[in-house]
C-alpha positions as CSV (number, residue, x, y, z in Angstrom):
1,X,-71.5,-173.0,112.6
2,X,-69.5,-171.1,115.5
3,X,-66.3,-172.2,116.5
4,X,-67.2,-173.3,119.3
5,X,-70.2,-175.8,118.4
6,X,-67.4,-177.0,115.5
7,X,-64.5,-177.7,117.9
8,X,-67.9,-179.7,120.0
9,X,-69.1,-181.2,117.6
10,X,-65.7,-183.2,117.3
11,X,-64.3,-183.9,120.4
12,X,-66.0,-186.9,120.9
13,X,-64.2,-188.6,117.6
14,X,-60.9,-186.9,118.7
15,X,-60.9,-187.9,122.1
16,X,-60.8,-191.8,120.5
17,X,-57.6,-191.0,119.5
18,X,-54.5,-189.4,119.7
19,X,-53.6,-185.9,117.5
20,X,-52.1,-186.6,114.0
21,X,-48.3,-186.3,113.6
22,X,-48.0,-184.5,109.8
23,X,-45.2,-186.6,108.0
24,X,-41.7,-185.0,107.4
25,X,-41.3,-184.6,103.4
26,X,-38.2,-182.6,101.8
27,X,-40.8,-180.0,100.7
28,X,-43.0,-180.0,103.9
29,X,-40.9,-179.7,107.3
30,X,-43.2,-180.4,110.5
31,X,-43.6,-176.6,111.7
32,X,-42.6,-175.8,115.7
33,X,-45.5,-176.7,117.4
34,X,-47.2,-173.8,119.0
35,X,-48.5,-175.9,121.7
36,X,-46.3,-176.6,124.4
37,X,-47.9,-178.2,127.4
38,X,-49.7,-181.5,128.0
39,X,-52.8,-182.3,128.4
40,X,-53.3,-183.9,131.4
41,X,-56.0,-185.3,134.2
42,X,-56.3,-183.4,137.9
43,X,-56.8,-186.3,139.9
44,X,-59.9,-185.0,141.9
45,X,-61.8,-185.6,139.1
46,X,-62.0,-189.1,139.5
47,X,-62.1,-189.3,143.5
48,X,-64.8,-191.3,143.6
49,X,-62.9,-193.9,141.7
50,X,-59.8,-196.6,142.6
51,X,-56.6,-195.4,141.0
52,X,-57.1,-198.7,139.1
53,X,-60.3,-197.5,137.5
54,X,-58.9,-194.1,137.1
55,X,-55.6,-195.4,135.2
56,X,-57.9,-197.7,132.8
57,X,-59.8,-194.5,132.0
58,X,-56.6,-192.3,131.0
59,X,-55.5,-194.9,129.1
60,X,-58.7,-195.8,127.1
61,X,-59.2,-191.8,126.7
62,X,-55.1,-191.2,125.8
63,X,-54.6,-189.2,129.0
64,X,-50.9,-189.8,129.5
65,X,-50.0,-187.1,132.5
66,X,-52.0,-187.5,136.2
67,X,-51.4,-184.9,139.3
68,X,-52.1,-187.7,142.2
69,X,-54.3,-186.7,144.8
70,X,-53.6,-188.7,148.2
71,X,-56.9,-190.6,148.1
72,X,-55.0,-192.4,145.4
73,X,-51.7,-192.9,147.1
74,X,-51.7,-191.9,151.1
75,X,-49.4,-189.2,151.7
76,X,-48.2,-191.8,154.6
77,X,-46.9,-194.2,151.5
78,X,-44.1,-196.1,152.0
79,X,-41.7,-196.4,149.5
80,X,-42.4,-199.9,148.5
81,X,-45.5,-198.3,148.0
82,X,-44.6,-195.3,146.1
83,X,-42.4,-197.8,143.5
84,X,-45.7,-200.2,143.3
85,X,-47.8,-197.2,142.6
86,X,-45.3,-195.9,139.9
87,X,-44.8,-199.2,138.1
88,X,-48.7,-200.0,137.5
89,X,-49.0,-195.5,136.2
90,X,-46.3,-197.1,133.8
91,X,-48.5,-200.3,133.2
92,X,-50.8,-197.8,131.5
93,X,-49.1,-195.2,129.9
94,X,-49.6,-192.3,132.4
95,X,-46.9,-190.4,134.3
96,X,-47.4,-188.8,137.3
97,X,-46.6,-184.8,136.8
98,X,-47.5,-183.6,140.4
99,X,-49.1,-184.2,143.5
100,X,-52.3,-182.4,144.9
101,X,-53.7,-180.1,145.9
102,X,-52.4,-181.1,149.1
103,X,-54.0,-178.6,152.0
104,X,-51.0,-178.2,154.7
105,X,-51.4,-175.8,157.6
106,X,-48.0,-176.6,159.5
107,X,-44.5,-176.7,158.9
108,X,-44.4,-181.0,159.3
109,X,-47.4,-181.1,157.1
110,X,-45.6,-179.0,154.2
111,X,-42.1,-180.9,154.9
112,X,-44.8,-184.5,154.4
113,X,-45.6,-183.2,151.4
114,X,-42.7,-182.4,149.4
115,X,-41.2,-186.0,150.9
116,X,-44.1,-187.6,149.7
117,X,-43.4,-185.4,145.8
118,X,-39.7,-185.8,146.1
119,X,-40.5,-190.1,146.5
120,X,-42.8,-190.3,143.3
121,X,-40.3,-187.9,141.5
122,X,-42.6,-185.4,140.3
123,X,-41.2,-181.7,139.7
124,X,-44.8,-179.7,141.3
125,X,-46.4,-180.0,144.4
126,X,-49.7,-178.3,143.9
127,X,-50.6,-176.9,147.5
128,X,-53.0,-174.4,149.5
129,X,-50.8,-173.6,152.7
130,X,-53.4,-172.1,155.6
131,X,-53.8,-170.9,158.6
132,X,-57.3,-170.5,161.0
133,X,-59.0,-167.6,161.4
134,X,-58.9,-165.1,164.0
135,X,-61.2,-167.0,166.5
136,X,-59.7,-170.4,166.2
137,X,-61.7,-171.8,163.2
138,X,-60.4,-174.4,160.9
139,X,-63.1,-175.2,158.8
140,X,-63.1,-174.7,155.0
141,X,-64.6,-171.1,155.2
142,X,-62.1,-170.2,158.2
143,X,-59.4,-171.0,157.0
144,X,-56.7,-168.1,156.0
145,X,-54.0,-167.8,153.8
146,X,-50.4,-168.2,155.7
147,X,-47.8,-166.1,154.8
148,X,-45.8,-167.6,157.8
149,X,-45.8,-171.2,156.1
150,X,-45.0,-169.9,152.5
151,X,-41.7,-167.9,154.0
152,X,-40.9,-171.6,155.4
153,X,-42.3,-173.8,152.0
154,X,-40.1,-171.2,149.7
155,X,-37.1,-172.5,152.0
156,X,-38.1,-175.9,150.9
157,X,-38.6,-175.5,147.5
158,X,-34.8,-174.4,147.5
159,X,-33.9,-177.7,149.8
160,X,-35.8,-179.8,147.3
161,X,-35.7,-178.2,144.3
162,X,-39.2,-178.8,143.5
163,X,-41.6,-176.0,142.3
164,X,-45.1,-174.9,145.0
165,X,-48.0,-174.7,143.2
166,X,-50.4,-172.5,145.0
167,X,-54.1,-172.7,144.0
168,X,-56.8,-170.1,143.7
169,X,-59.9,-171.2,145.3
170,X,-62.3,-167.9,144.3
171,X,-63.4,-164.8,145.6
172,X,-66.3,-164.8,145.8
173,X,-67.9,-165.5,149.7
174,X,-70.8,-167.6,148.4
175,X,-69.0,-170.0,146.2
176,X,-65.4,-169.4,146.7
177,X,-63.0,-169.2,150.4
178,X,-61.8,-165.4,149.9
179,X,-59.2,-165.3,152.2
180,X,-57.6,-168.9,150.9
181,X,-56.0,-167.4,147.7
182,X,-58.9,-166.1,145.9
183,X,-57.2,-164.8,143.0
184,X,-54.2,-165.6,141.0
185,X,-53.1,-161.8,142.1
186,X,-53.4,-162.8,145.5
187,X,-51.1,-165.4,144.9
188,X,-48.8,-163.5,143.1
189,X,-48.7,-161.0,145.8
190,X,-47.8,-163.6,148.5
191,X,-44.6,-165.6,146.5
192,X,-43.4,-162.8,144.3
193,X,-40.6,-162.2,146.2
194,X,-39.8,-165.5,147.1
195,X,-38.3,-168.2,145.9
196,X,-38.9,-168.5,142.2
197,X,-40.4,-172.1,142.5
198,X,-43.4,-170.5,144.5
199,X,-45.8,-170.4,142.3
200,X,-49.6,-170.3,140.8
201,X,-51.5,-173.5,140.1
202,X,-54.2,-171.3,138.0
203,X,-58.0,-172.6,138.7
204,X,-59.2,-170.8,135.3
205,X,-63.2,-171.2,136.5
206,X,-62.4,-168.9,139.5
207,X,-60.6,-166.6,137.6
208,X,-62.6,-166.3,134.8
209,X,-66.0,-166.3,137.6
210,X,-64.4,-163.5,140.0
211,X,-64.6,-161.0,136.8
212,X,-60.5,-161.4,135.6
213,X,-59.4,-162.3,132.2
214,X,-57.7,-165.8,132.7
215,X,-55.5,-164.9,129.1
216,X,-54.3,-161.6,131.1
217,X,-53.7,-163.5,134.0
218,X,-52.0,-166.0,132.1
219,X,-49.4,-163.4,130.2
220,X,-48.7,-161.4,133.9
221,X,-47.5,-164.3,135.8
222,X,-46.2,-167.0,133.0
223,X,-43.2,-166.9,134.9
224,X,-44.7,-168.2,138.0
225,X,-47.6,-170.6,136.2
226,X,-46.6,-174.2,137.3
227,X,-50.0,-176.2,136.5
228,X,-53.4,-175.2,135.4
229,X,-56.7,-176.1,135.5
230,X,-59.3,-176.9,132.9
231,X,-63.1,-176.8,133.8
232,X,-66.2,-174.9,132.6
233,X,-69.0,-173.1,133.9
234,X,-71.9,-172.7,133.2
235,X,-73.0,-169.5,135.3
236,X,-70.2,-166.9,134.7
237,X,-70.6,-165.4,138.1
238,X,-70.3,-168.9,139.8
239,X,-66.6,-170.6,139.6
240,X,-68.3,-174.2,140.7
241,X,-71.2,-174.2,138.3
242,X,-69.1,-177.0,136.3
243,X,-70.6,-178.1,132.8
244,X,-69.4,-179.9,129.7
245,X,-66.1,-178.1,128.7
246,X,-67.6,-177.7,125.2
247,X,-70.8,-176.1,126.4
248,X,-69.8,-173.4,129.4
249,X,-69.4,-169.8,129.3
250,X,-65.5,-169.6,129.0
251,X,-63.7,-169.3,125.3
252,X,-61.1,-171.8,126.1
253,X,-59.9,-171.1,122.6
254,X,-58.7,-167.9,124.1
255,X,-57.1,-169.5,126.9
256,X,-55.1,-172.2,124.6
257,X,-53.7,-169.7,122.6
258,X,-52.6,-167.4,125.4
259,X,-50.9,-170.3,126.8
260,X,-49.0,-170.8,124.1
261,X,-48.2,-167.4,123.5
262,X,-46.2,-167.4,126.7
263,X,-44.5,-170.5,125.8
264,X,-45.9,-172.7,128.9
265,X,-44.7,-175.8,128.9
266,X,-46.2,-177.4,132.1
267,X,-49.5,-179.9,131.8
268,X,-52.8,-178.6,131.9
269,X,-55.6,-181.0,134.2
270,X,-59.2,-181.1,133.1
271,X,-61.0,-181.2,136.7
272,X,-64.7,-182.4,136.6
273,X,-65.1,-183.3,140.2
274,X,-68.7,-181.9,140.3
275,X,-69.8,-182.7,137.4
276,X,-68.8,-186.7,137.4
277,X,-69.3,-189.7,137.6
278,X,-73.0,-187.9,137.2
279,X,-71.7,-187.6,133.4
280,X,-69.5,-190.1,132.4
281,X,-69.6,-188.8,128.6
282,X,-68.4,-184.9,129.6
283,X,-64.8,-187.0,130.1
284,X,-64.2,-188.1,127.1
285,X,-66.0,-184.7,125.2
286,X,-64.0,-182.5,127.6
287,X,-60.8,-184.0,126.4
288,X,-61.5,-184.5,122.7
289,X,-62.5,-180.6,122.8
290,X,-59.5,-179.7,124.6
291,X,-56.9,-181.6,121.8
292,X,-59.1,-180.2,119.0
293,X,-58.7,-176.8,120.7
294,X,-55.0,-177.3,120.9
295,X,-54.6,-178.5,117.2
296,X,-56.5,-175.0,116.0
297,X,-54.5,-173.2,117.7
298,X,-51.2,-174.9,116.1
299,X,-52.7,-174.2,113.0
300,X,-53.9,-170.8,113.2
């Protein structure tokens, strides 16, 4: 049996419950956990779903940490709102961690959204600041990346102390927007000399799909990583070919253990927008394979 059809072939019993905690003895200390970050739920996967459906689901599945997407809670919230929101996340166990990805492609539109994070108290907006192209187009494969609103969003970061998120969207012209932050370098190359809470929200499907190493990428800009996201494929030249975590094309075993190699301590959100509500049961696989990933790498 591979590793990877034995780390399968249990996520469905591990995603019923949460990871054994090893007693403290005199003889037996509980070792450092190797595994820093959370496990947690981008909230696109479940936008075709009430936030009320979506927190019954964490909680039956033990997902404790949600990135909220506004079709959740309306960037235009009030705060009356924002408090409501928080107390039924509490209700079921699940803290919000971060907000988006929120698309913003003016100055009032970034300044909305880190209001709107700075009001639900999360510490990452996850963001894709733009511009049109040449000839006036906005749509999705116009739009640009702006290094105009990132020199104004670093400013903000500073104001707010909150950490941007940037996230890569592919390379490739068929699949991916190529000059929206393709790459993770491409991000890097835009906010490394900006503030240091500008950032990479790391897509690892369009990494892994535009032909980079997603461990590599993960040890060059740890620094910078403020959020990732979990998805498979199942075409390794296609970045939105989404499949059962268990059964795609990328060794996520890999990718666990680089992350906590570089010590990151941020959440992690499995994203299965494409693939679900088609298949319920890749939800609860995807995370019971994720937490049995994270417990071999703990106790390699």
């Amino acid at each position: 049996m591979t590793r990877r059809s034995f780390l399968a072939a249990g996520s469905l019993a591990l995603a019923a419950s949460c990871r054994a905690v090893p007693e403290k003895t005199a003889d037996a200390p509980i070792p450092r956990r190797k595994v820093r970050f959370r496990l947690g739920m981008a909230g696109y996967t479940y936008n075709k779903f009430t936030i009320d459906q979506t927190l019954e689901a964490l909680e039956r599945f033990g997902v404790h940490d949600l990135c909220v997407k506004d079709f959740h809670l309306p960037l235009t919230a009030t705060a009356e709102e924002i408090a409501a929101f928080r107390k039924k996340c509490a209700g079921r166990g699940v803290t919000p961690y971060g907000v988006g990805p929120i698309y913003m492609s003016t100055e009032d539109e970034a300044k909305r959204a880190f209001d709107y994070a700075a009001a639900l108290g999360v510490p990452v907006v996850v963001g894709v600041p733009w511009k049109p192209a040449a000839d006036g187009g906005t749509g999705w494969k116009k739009r640009r990346q702006s290094p105009e609103l990132c020199a104004k969003i670093s400013d903000m970061c500073a104001c707010y102390d909150l950490k941007f998120a940037i996230h890569n969207h592919g390379r490739n012209p068929a699949t991916g927007v190529p000059e929206l932050f393709g790459a993770p370098i491409d991000v890097w190359n835009m906010v490394k000399d900006m503030d240091r809470r500008m950032g990479l929200c790391m897509d690892v499907a369009y990494t892994f799909a535009d032909g980079f190493d997603p461990c590599a990428e993960i040890r060059k800009y740890a620094a910078r990583l403020f959020d990732c996201h979990f998805r498979n494929i199942s075409d390794p030249a296609n970045g939105s070919a989404g499949v059962n975590s268990s059964d795609g094309v990328i060794d996520y075993f890999r990718v666990v253990t680089a992350l906590a190699e570089v010590g990151y301590t941020g959440a992690c959100g499995i994203e299965l927008a494409n693939a679900f509500p088609k298949n319920p049961e890749w939800i609860p696989a995807s995370v019971g394979y994720f937490r049995g990933l994270m417990d071999a790498v703990d106790r390699v």
